[in-house]
N, C-alpha and C positions, 0 to 999 in steps of 0.2 A: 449233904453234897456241897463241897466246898464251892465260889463261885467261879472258877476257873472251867471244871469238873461239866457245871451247870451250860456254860457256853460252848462247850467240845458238845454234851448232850444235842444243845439247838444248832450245830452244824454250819457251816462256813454260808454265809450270805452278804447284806450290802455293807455290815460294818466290822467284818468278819473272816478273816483267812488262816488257814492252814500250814503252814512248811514245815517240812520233814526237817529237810536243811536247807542253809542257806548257798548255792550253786552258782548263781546270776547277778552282779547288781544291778542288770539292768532290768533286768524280771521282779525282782525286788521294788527298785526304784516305780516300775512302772503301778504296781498294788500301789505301795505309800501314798503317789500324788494322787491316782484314783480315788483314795480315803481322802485327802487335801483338801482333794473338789468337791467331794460330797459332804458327808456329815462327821466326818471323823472316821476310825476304823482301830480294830485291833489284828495286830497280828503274835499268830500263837507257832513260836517256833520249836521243834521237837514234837511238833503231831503232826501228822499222816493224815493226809485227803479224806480217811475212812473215818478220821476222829480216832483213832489208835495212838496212845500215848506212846513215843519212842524213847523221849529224852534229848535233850543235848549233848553232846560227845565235847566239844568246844567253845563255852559258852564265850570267849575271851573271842575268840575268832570269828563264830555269829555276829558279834557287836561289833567287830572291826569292820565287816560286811556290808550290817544296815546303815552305819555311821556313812560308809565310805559311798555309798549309794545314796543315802539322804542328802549328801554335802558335794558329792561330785558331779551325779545321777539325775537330780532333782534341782529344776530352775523354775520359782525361785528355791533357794536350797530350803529343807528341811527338818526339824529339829523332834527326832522321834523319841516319847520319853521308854525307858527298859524298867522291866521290873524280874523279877527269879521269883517262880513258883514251885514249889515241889507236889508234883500229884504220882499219886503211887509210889512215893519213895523216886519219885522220876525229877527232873528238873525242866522246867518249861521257860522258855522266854517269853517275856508279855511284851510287844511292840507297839507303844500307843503312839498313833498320828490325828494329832487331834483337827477338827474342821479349820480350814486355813480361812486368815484374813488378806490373804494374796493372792488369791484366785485369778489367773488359772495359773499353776504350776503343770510345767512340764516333764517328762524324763528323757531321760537321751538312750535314743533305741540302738539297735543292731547295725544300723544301715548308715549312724551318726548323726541321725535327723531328731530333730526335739518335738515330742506328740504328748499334747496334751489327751488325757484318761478320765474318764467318771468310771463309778459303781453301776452295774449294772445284775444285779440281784448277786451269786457268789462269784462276778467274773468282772474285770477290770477292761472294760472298753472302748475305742477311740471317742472323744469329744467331737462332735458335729458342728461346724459354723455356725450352728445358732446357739447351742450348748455354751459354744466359748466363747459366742458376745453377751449368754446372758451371764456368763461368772466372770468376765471382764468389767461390765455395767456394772452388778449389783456387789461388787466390791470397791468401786468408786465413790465419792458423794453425792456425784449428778442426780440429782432426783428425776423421774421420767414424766417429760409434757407428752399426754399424748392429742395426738391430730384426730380428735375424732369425724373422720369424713366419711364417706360413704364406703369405703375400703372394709375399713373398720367394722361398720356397723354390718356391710352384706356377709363376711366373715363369720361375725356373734351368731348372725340369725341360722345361717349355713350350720354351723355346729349347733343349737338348739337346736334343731332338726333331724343330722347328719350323727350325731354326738364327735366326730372325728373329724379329722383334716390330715395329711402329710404336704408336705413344701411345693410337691408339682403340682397337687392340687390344687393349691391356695393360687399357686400364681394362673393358673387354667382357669381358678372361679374367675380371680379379681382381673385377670385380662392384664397382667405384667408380668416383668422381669421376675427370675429367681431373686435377684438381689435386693430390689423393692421387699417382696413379698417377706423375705429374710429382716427383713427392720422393721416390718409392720410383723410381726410375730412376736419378734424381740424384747416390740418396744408393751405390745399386748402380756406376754409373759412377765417382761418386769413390774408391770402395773396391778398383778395378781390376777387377772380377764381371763386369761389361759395359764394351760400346765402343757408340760415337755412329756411325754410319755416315749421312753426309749427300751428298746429289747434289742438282745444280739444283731436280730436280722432287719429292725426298722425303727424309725423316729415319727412319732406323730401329733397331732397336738388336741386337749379337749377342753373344754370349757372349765373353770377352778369349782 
């Protein structure tokens, strides 16, 4: 089993998408930075959501697409490499967006607004305020001081307990603002103390 073959097998997931064809560059644009933000990503054009090899019909015109999406679409812009695969006598486009060192990149949606995207198992979903200060931060040199005060520590001990946390939470434990609580997350997260735990429907946070 060729390794292309191998990756249609294991099914569209966090580093991993499907298109039939290319339709949208904003739909496009929006998967790429997804892949940007997170850990890189392939996309396999000429196959179908089911993993059904269809082929390219235009493979000159797909590249006109993603190019035109990566460089228009995508801020800061980005530089997707192609590769031509033939599976079943079929031709696949291989789309590699590798992990960015410009985080956060954005895409320019429907509505002409610029929204930053993460991976979120095989779905490309909005970045959260605290998502996009910690791929703003840990793209910077700033190394993170943190203020260990009692914030902090009632926090740690809450989740050794608790195992979880979400943001109204945290500000309800620690008795402040969202906005606090959001930099005291932040700055815990960047320091490897906590992890981001995000699904479709919610953002939470748990001890590393």
């Amino acid at each position: 089993m060729n390794h292309i073959k191998k990756l249609i097998f294991e099914g569209e997931g966090v580093t991993l998408d499907f298109k039939k064809t290319i339709t949208s560059c904003e739909k496009i644009a929006r998967t790429m930075v997804s892949f940007a933000n997170n850990k890189g990503g392939k996309l396999l054009i000429g196959v179908a959501d089911d993993g059904t090899i269809k082929g390219v019909k235009s493979e000159d015109e797909e590249r006109y697409m993603i190019t035109k999406a990566a460089h228009f679409f995508a801020r800061p812009a980005l530089e997707p490499i192609f590769d031509e695969v033939y599976v079943d006598d079929k031709l696949v486009l291989v789309v590699d967006t590798p992990a960015s060192d410009l985080k956060p990149h954005y895409a320019l949606a429907e509505d002409g607004k610029w929204w930053a995207y993460v991976r979120v198992k095989d779905k490309s979903v909005l970045a959260s305020k605290i998502v996009l200060e910690v791929l703003k931060r840990s793209s910077s040199d700033e190394g993170v001081l943190i203020e260990y005060s009692e914030n902090e520590k009632s926090l740690l001990q809450y989740l050794e307990l608790h195992t979880r946390i979400t943001i109204k939470e945290c500000a309800e434990l620690l008795k402040i603002g969202r906005r606090r609580a959001q930099r005291i997350l932040v700055d815990l997260i960047l320091s490897g103390l906590i992890r981001i735990n995000t699904t479709e429907k919610e953002e939470f946070y748990t001890v590393s």
